[in-house]
C-alpha positions as MATLAB code, in Angstrom:
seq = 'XXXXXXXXXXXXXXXXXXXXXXXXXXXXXXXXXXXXXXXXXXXXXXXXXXXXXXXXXXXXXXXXXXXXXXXXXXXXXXXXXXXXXXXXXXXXXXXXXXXXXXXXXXXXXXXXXXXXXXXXXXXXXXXX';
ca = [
       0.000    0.000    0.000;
       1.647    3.621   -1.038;
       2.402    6.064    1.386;
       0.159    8.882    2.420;
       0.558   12.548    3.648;
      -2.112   14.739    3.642;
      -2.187   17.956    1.907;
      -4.381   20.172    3.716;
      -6.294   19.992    6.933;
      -9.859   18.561    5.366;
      -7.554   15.405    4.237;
      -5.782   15.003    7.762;
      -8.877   15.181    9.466;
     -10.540   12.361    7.026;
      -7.355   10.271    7.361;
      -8.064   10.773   10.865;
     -11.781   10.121   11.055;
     -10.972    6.663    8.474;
      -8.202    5.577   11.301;
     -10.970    5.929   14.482;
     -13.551    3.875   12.005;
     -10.603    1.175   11.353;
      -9.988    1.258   15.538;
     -12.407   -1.131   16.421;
     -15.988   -3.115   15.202;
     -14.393   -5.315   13.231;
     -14.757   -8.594   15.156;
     -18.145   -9.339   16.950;
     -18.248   -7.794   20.022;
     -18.731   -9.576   23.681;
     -22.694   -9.522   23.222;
     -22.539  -11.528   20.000;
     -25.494  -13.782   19.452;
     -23.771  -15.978   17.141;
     -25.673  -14.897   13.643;
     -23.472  -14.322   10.723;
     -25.453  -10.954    9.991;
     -24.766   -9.622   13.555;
     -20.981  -10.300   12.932;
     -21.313   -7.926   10.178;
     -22.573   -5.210   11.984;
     -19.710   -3.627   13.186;
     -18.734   -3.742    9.325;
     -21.638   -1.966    8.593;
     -20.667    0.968   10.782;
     -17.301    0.980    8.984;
     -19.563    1.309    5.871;
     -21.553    4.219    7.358;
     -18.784    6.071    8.434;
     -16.684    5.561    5.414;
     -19.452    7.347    3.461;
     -19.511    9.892    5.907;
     -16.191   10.873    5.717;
     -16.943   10.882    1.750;
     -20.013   12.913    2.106;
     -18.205   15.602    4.380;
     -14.918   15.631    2.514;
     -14.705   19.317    1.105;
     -10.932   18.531    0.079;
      -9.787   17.953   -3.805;
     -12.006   14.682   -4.913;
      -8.806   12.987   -5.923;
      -7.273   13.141   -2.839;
      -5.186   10.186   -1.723;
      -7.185   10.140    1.713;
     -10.729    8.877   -0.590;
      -9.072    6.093   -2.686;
      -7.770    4.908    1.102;
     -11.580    5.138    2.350;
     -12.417    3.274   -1.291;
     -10.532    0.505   -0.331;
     -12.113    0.138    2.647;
     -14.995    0.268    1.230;
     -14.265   -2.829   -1.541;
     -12.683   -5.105    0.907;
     -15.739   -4.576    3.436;
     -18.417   -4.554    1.418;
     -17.776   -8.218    0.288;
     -18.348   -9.826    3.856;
     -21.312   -7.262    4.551;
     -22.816   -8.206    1.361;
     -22.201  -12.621    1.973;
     -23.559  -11.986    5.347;
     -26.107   -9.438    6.067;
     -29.164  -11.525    6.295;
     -27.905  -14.468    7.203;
     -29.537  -14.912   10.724;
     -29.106  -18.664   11.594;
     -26.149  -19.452   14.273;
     -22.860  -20.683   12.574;
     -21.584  -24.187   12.857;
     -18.056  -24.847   12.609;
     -18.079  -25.204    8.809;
     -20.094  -21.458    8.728;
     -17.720  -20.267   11.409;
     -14.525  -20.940    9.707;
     -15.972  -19.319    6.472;
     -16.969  -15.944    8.475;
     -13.658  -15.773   10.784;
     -12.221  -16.010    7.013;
     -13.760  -12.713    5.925;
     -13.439  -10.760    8.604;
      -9.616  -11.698    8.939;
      -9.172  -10.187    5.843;
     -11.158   -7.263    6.513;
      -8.982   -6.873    9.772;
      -5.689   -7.154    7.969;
      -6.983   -4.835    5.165;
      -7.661   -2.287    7.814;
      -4.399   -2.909    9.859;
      -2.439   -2.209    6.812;
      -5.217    1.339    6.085;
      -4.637    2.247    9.644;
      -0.784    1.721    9.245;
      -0.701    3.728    6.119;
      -2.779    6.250    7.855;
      -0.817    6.617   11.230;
       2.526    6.912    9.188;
       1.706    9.860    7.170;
      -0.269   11.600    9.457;
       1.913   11.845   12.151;
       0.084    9.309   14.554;
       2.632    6.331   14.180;
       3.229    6.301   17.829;
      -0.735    5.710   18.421;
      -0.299    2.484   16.132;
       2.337    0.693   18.368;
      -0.853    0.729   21.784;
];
């Protein structure tokens, strides 16, 4: 994944707000009631905020900062999309299918996050 630095103050606070979406519900929390679709849900919040941050942005459309938030958006929207209504428990078979997809959605966003914490200055936040 290429570097990033941002070039004005709308794209550092984007990069920011992408990094705090990437920070956490991405595994199932505690409360999890073992459904596929509510697996998904912290993806879905990802989703939400990712077009947030899109629908805010008043920097240069081709900023670096929105192809990072489009790739979070391709990578997540897979799982979200397999999963969404899928309501029945997982068996082990199911189970090793979803942990799957949400690895890679995890390693996806570890590698967004890292991109992220580098160019914008928050590296040592990364290492907690």
């Amino acid at each position: 994944m290429d570097g990033w630095r941002p070039r004005d103050e709308a794209e550092s606070a984007a990069g920011w707000k992408l990094w705090l979406a990437l920070s956490s519900r991405l595994w199932p929390s505690a409360e999890w009631d073992g459904t596929p679709a509510a697996a998904v849900g912290g993806l879905r919040a990802v989703l939400a905020e990712c077009d947030g941050i899109r629908g805010t942005y008043a920097g240069d459309p081709s900023a670096a900062v929105l192809r990072l938030v489009d790739s979070v958006v391709f990578v997540v929207s897979l799982p979200v999309e397999l999963w969404r209504d899928d309501e029945l428990p997982v068996d082990a078979d199911r189970a090793a299918l979803l942990h799957s997809d949400l690895a890679g959605v995890v390693e996806h966003a570890a590698d967004v996050r890292a991109v992220l914490a580098r160019g914008g200055g928050w590296a040592e936040l990364e290492a907690r």
